[in-house]
C-alpha angles and dihedrals in degrees: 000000000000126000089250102044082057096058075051099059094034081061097053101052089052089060093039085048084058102042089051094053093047091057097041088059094064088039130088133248094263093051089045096050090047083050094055089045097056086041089057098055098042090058094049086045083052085044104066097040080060083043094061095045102044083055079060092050125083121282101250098051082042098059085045095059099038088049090047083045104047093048076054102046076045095055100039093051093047090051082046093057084040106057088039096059088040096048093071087058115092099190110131100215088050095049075048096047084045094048087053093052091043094058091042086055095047088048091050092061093040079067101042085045089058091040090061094047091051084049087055096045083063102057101040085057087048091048093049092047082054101050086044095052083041092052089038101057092035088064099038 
């Protein structure tokens, strides 16, 4: 996939992240709960196949995804474990206090998300100088 099929993509997942939080909004627990189980496995499903082509990539870009992934998958499982002893509670103030932490959290990934995206702003400008100065002295 070219560099700039995968902008493309990249593109599309953040419109289809915001089309998908616009309709969950309007939809019920249930629905919402169907629709967290399909993206998860559509991103596990998006994970191996990274997974299979970071154990291509060189070593050093390969310890540095599978560190950033693994604080993630570690995140993610303890809000998990979190959400699922607080759901049985029906205190008010504590489905308040989870929703809070659900939409920190939520807000947490939307930056290192961006993050992410600045990081690879960077290297696709980096890829593109090098295959200028490449082309260039290849033809001077």
């Amino acid at each position: 996939m070219s560099i700039s099929d995968q902008i493309d993509a990249l593109q599309r997942r953040a419109a289809d992240l915001k089309s998908s939080f616009d309709q969950s909004t309007k939809e019920t627990s249930e629905q919402v709960k169907e629709r967290l189980g399909k993206a998860r496995t559509d991103i596990e499903a998006r994970q191996d196949a990274v997974k299979a082509k970071a154990g291509q990539a060189a070593g050093r870009a390969q310890s540095q995804w599978a560190a950033m992934r693994a604080d993630a998958a570690a995140r993610q499982a303890a809000f998990r474990d979190r959400i699922d002893r607080k759901r049985d509670e029906h205190d008010a103030k504590v489905a308040e206090r989870d929703a809070e932490d659900a939409e920190a959290d939520a807000a947490d990934a939307l930056d290192y998300a961006a993050w992410v995206v600045d990081q690879a702003q960077l290297a696709v400008l980096d890829a593109v100088d090098a295959r200028t100065r490449a082309n260039a002295l290849a033809g001077g």
